[in-house]
C-alpha positions, 0 to 999 in steps of 0.5 A: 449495483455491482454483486461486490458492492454492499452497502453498510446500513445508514447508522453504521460508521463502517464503510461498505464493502467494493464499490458501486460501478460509478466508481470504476466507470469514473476511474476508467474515464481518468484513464482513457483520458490519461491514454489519450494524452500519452497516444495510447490506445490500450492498456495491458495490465498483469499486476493484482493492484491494477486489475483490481483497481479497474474490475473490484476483484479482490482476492487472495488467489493471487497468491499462487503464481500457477496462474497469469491473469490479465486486464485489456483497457481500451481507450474507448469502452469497457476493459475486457478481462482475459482469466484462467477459466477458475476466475471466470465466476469471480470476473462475472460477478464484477461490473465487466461485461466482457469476460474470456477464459482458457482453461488453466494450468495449461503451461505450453499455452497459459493464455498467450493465445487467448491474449493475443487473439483479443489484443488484435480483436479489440485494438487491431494489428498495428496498436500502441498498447502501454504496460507499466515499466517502471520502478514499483511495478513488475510484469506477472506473466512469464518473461518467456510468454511476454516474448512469445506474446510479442512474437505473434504480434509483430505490428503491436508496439508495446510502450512504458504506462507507468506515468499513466497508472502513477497519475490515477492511482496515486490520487484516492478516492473519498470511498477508498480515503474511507477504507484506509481510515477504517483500517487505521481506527482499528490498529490505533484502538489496538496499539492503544490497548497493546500495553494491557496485553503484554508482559515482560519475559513475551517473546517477540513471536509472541507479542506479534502473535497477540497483535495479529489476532487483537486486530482480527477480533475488532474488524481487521480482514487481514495483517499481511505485514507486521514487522518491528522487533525490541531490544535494550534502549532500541531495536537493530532490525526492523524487517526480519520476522519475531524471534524467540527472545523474551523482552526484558526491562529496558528494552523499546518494542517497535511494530509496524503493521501493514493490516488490511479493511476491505483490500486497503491499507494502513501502515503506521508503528508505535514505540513501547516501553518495558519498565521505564524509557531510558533518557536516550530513548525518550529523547529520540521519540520525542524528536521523532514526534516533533519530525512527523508532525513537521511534515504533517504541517508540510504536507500541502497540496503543491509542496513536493516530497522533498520539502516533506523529507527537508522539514522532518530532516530538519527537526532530526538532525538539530538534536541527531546528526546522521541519517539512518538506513533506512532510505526514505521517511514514507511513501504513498499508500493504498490498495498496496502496503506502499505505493509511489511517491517516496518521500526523500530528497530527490522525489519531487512529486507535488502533493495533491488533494486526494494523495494518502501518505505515510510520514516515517521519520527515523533515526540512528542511535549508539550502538547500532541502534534506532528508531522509528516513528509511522503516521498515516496522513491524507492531503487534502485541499486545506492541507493535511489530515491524520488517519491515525491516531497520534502516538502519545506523547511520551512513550507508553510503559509496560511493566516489567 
């Protein structure tokens, strides 16, 4: 077994850390398959998602952005990981067996050289290598070092993967579906005794401050987003950090959390009260509701994400016409905060057995006011299951 794989015991309902090797072996044979299909024969990958979905190298040092990191996955054996040389303990202690390093920070040549000597090595002179080009992904390397990597590799074509990386990440595991469930118990038995910790006259930093550390203390590794905000009858904004405002009596708190269990997520929010629900803002909740429970029943395998946005769209506009701002009523989920498919009406990515998703209806109020409502779902072949737990029914009040 993998160094990074350690098993919970028997009668412990946490999940165990990493993963055996069979699950990366089993991941790289849907890609070279996927490789195959699409005439490829390689993979160069840059980005933290990937090279820790194909090695289990989890780590916050990617963080710092001195330093490329880079994945080579042929189309025949083992991928081969070329790291700064501070990584090469890291990589060793993975299932790879191949690990090359340069030693870094070397800015004139931060591992160009060393990716271009076993880019010819493993895949010759004249290779079609693919690297993911499209929407939701980015190149973690230099742009002017990505150029001076193609000059010295003339007869090397590089083409667009992103269809191939889409197709099996979007598509998640029994042990990885079980890493997102552990993260979402936790932040539902939080938000369930979020009301016990607050008080109206909390500022907002506050309040979040109190949210991150509950999440901690039962089990939570990481909240690397939490967002929301609180105003009269509804809140305005629901991304910019907690200001110092206290909540007052009248005021709806919403937060949004993206924490993380073993380098998955959840992603889910909830709606408070403090001192009674105005009757606008009862009303909006409880279509909110009604909405995401219409795209659970929707969420089928074969159905499309546009039929998703159709039903909650639906529900909404019977009792609020309009849209809102923000653009999509959820997206896929993972070993990042969102992944692909968005669920609008033009995305017509058909669900599939094994896809986690968020259901994230939304809607404008007067004012410039709005909600929003988050559930955590996994599709599964007899239709859709709740990570999360549902929000209560009414919305739950805090004294004020």
């Amino acid at each position: 077994m993998s160094e990074n794989y350690d098993p919970a015991p028997a009668d412990d309902h946490v999940p165990a850390r990493g993963f055996p090797p069979a699950e990366f072996e089993a991941r790289l044979s849907r890609a070279q398959t996927a490789m195959a299909a699409a005439g490829l024969d390689g993979l160069l990958l840059t980005t933290e998602a990937e090279f820790r979905y194909f090695t289990g190298f989890l780590s916050r040092f990617w963080l710092s952005p001195t330093r490329p990191w880079f994945l080579l996955v042929p189309a025949s054996g083992n991928p081969v990981a070329v790291v700064p040389s501070i990584g090469r303990a890291c990589l060793q202690a993975t299932w790879l067996d191949d690990v090359r390093c340069w030693e870094s920070p070397q800015p004139q040549d931060e591992g160009v050289s060393a990716l271009a000597d076993a880019l010819r090595e493993l895949f010759g002179p004249n290779a079609r290598i693919g690297m993911p080009e499209g929407p939701e992904t980015h190149l973690r390397m230099p742009l002017g070092d990505y150029r001076r990597l193609q000059a010295q590799l003339p007869g090397i074509a590089f083409a667009d993967a992103t269809g191939v990386i889409k197709s099996l990440r979007m598509i998640k595991s029994p042990a990885e579906v079980e890493k997102i469930a552990r993260a979402c118990t936790i932040v539902s038995d939080v938000f369930e005794a979020l009301p016990e910790m607050l008080v109206a006259g909390m500022s907002e930093i506050e309040i979040f401050r109190r949210f991150k550390i509950a999440c901690l203390e039962r089990g939570i590794d990481d909240v690397d987003y939490l967002v929301g905000g609180a105003g009269p009858g509804g809140y305005t904004d629901i991304i910019s950090p907690p200001s110092p405002r206290p909540v007052r009596a009248g005021d709806i708190l919403m937060l949004d959390t993206g924490a993380v269990f073993d380098g998955y997520f959840c992603d889910f929010d909830r709606n408070f009260a403090f001192g009674h629900v105005p009757e606008h803002a009862g009303k909006a909740y409880r279509v909110l509701l009604d909405a995401a429970e219409a795209g659970l029943q929707a969420a089928r395998p074969d159905a499309t994400c546009a039929e998703l946005h159709r039903a909650m769209q639906g529900v909404i506009d019977a009792e609020f016409a309009g849209g809102s701002g923000v653009g999509r009523m959820g997206h896929g989920l993972g070993m990042q905060l969102t992944e692909w498919p968005s669920i609008t009406p033009d995305d017509h990515t058909v669900l599939q057995p094994g896809m986690v998703l968020t259901l994230e209806p939304s809607l404008d109020l007067a004012a410039g006011r709005m909600m929003v409502h988050e559930e955590n779902l996994v599709v599964t072949a007899d239709g859709a299951k709740l990570l999360t737990r549902p929000a209560p029914q009414s919305m739950p009040v805090i004294p004020a």
